[in-house]
C-alpha positions in Angstrom: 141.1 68.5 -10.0 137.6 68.2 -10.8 138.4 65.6 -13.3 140.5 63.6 -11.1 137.7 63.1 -8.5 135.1 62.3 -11.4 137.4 59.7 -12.2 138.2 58.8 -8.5 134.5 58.7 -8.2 133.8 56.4 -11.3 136.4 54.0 -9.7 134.8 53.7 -6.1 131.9 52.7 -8.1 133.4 50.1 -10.4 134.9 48.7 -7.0 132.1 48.6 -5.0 130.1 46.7 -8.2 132.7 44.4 -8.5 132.8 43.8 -5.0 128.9 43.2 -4.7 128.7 41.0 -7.6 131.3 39.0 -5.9 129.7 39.0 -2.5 126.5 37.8 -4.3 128.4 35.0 -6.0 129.5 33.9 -3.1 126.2 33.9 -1.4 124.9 31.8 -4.2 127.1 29.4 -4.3 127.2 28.8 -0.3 122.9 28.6 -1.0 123.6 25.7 -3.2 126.2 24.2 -1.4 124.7 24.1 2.7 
């Protein structure tokens, strides 16, 4: 159990850096292009 939500855990994590970095991307590129 407790392994399961370390792992759930280290997953949100992975998501919601993936997510960022992608959001950020896209803010860069809309800086350059308007």
């Amino acid at each position: 159990m407790k392994h399961i939500g370390l792992q759930s855990l280290i997953i949100d994590c992975y998501v919601k850096r993936v997510y960022y970095n992608k959001y950020f991307f896209i803010r860069l590129v809309a800086k350059l292009a308007f």
